[in-house]
Structures are given as C-alpha cells and as structure tokens.
C-alpha positions as YAML, in Angstrom:
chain: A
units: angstrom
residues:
- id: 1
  name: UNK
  ca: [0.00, 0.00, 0.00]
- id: 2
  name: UNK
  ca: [1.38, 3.52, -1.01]
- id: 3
  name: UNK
  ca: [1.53, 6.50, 1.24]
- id: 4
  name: UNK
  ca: [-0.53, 8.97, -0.25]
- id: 5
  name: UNK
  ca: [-0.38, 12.68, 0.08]
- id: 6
  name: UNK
  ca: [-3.70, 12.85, 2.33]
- id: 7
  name: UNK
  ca: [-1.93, 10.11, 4.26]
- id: 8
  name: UNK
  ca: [0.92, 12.48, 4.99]
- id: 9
  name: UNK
  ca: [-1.51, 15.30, 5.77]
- id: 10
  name: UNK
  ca: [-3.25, 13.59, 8.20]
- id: 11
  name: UNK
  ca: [0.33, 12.32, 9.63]
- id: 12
  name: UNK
  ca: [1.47, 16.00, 9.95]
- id: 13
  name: UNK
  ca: [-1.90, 16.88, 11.59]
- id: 14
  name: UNK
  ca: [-1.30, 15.00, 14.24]
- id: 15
  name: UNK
  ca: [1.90, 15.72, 14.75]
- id: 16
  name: UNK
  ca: [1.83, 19.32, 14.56]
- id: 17
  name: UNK
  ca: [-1.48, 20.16, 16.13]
- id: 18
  name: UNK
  ca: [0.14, 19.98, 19.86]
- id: 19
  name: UNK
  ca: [2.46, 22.32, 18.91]
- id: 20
  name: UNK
  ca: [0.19, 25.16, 17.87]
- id: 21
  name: UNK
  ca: [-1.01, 27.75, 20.74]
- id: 22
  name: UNK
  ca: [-4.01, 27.69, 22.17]
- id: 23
  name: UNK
  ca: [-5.41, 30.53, 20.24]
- id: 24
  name: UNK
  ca: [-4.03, 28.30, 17.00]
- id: 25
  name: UNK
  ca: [-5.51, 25.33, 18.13]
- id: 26
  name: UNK
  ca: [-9.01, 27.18, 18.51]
- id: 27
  name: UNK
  ca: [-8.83, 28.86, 15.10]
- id: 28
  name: UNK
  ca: [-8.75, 25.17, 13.34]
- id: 29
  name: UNK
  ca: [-11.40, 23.33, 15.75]
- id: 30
  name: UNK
  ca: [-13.50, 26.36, 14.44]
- id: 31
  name: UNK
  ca: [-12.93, 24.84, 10.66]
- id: 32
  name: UNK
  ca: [-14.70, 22.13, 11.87]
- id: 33
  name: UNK
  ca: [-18.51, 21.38, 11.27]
- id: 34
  name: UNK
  ca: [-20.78, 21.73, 14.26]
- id: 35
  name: UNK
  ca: [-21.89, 17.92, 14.04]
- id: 36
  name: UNK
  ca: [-17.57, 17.10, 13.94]
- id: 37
  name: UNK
  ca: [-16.94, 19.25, 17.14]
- id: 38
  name: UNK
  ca: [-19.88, 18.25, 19.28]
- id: 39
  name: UNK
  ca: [-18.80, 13.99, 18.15]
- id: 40
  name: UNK
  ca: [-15.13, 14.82, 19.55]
- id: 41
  name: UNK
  ca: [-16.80, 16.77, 22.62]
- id: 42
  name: UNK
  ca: [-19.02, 13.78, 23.33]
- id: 43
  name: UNK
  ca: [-15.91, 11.08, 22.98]
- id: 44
  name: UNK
  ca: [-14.60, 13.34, 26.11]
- id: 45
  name: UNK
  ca: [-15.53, 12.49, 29.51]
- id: 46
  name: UNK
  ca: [-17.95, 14.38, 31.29]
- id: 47
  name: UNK
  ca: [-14.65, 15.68, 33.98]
- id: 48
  name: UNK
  ca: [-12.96, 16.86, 31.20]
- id: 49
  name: UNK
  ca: [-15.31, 18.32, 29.28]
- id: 50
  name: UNK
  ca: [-16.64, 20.39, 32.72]
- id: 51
  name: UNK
  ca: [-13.11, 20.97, 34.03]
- id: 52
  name: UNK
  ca: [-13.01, 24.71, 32.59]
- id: 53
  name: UNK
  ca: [-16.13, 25.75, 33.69]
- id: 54
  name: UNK
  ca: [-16.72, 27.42, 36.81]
- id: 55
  name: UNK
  ca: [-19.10, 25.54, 39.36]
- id: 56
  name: UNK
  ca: [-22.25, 28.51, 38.96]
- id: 57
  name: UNK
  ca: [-21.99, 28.34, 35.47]
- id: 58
  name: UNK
  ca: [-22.61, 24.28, 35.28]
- id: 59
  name: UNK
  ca: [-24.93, 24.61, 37.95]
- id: 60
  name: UNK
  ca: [-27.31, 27.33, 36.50]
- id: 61
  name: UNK
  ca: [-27.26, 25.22, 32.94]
- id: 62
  name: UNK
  ca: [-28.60, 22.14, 35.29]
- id: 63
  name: UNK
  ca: [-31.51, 24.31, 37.10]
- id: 64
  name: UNK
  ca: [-32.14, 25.39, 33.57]
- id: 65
  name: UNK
  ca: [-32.28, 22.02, 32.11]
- id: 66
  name: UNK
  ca: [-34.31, 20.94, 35.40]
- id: 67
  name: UNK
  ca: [-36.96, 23.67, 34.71]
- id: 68
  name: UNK
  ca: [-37.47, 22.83, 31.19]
- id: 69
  name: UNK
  ca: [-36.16, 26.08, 29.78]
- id: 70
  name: UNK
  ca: [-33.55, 26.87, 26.97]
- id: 71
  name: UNK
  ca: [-30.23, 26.87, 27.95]
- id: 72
  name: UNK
  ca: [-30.24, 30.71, 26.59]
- id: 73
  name: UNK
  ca: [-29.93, 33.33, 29.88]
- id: 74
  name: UNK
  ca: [-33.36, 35.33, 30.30]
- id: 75
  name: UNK
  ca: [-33.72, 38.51, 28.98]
- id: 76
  name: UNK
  ca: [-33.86, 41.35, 31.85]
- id: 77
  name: UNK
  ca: [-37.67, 42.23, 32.53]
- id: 78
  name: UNK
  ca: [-38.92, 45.41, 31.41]
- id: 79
  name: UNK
  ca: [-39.58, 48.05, 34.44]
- id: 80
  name: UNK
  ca: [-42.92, 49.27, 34.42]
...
C-alpha cells in the first residue's frame, strides 16, 4: 500500500497540532462542522469536558435544564 499525500496530511496533523497555541488550536477546531466538534466533545468524559467551567456556570445550565427552559440566559424584565 502507497503512502498517499492525504496520508501524509493527516500524519502532519497530528503531529503538529500539539504544537500550535491555544489561540491556534481554537482557530482550526473552528474549521470544523458543528456535528464534527460536538462527536469529539461527546468522545470526552464528562470531567474533562466540565473541568473549565466554573461551578455557577454548570450549575445554572442544570436548574435550567431541570426547569425545562432553553439553555439561553433570560432577557432582563422590562420596568414598568
């Protein structure tokens, strides 16, 4: 079997990506299609992929999902 140039693409990919910054890491998960991102989220465990949030953050999106609401903050109520 030959070693094709999308072979050695993929090869560098994998090598390089670590190498890139954080910013440069986030710039190329953005070329990525919603359905791509969310399948490599879900492959993550559930410590990992809550490790960067803060604990009020997680714990309003629970009461949210709880509640039955969107996971979308409320819009401030008019004043009368």
């Amino acid at each position: 079997m030959s070693f094709t140039m999308e072979d050695f693409q993929r090869q560098y990919a994998r090598e390089h990506f670590p190498r890139l910054s954080a910013a440069e890491q986030r710039e190329a998960l953005k070329l990525l299609s919603p359905e791509r991102l969310r399948e490599i989220l879900q492959s993550l465990p559930p410590e990992e992929r809550l490790a960067g949030l803060p604990p009020e953050q997680i714990r309003r999106y629970l009461e949210q999902l709880k509640a039955g609401r969107p996971a979308k903050p409320r819009k401030p109520r008019r004043k009368k």
